[in-house]
N, C-alpha and C positions, 0 to 999 in steps of 0.2 A: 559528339553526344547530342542527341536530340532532347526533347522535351518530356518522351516517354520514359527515356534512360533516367533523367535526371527527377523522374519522378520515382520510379523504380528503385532507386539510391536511396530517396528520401525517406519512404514507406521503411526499404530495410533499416535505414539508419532509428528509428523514431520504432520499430519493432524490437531489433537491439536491445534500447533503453528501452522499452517496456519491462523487458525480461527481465534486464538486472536489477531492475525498479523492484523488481518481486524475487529475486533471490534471497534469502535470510540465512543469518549467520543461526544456523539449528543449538547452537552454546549458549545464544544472548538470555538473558534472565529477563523473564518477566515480570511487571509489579503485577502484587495481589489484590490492589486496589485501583481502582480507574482516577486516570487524572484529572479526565475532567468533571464526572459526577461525584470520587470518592467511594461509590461501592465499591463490593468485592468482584474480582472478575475470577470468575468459576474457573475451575482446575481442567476443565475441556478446552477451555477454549486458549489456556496458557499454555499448555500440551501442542495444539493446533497450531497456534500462531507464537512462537517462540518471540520475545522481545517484545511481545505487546505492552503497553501502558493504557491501552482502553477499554473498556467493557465493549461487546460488542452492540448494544447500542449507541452509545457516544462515536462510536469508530462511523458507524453508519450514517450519523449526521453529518460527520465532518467528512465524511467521503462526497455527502451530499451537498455539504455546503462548496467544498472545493472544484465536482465538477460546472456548479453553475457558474461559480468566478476561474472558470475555464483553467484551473490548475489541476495537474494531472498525478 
């Protein structure tokens, strides 16, 4: 196995986990309130994103704050 192969692995292995990163249980209950600000998180978006706990702005912070401390 060369260097190209063994990067080849890696891409697929870390695409994998992408995927099931983003698979959701379409059952899980959503709250109606966001955890981290306490608004309500609108009925679109509870629909959309089954299991959420965040408004979608707080979700976007912490999306943002996570990729620059390179958590994924």
């Amino acid at each position: 196995m060369d260097i190209i192969d063994t990067a080849a692995e890696i891409e697929e292995l870390q695409r994998n986990a992408a995927l099931s990163a983003h698979r959701v249980n379409r059952n899980a209950v959503s709250a109606e309130h966001c955890a981290e600000c306490g608004e309500d998180i609108p009925a679109p978006r509870r629909a959309a994103v089954p299991g959420c706990q965040t408004c979608a702005e707080c979700q976007s912070v912490i999306e943002l704050r996570n990729k620059q401390r390179g958590i994924q």
